[in-house]
N, C-alpha and C positions, 0 to 999 in steps of 0.2 A: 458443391465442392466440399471435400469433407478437410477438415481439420488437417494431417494429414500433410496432404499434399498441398494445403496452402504452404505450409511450416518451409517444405521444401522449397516451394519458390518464391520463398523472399529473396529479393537481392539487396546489395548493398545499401542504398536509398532506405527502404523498407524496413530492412533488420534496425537501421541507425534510429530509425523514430518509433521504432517499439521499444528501444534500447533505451532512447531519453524517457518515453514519456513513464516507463517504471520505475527507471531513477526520480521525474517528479512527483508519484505519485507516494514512492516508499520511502524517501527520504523524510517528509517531513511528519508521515508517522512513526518514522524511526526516531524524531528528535523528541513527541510526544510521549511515546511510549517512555521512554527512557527518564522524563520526568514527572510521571505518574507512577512510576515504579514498575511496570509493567515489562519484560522480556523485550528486547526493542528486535527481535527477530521475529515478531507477529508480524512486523510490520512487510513483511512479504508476503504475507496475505492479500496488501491493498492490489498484488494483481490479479486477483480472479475476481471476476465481474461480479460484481453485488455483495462482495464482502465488505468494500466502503463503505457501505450505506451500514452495515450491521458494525462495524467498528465505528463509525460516528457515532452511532446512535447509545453505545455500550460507553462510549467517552461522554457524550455530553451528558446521557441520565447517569453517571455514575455519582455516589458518594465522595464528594473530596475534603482531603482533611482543611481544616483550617490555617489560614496562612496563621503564622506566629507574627506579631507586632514587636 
């Protein structure tokens, strides 16, 4: 089954749980994003497959400033 014509036959049911689980996946590298300084419209990237893993990996080794005291 190609790509395609799954797209097409999603129904209702189907489209709704593709529809949440992007909202839970970009939302809350939207709120990260956004307090690292970062464009928080990467964070639509968390849907294409394996780019999580490469935005994780980009946020946890990255350099962070220091908190101020």
């Amino acid at each position: 089954m190609n790509t395609l014509a799954f797209l097409q036959n999603l129904g209702g049911p189907e489209l709704f749980i593709l529809l949440f689980w992007a909202l839970f996946v970009v939302v809350p590298f939207w709120m990260i994003f956004k307090r690292i300084g970062w464009q928080p419209a990467l964070s639509l990237l968390a849907i294409i497959p394996g780019a999580v893993i490469i935005m994780l990996y980009l946020v946890a080794f990255m350099k962070w400033k220091e908190p101020k005291s």
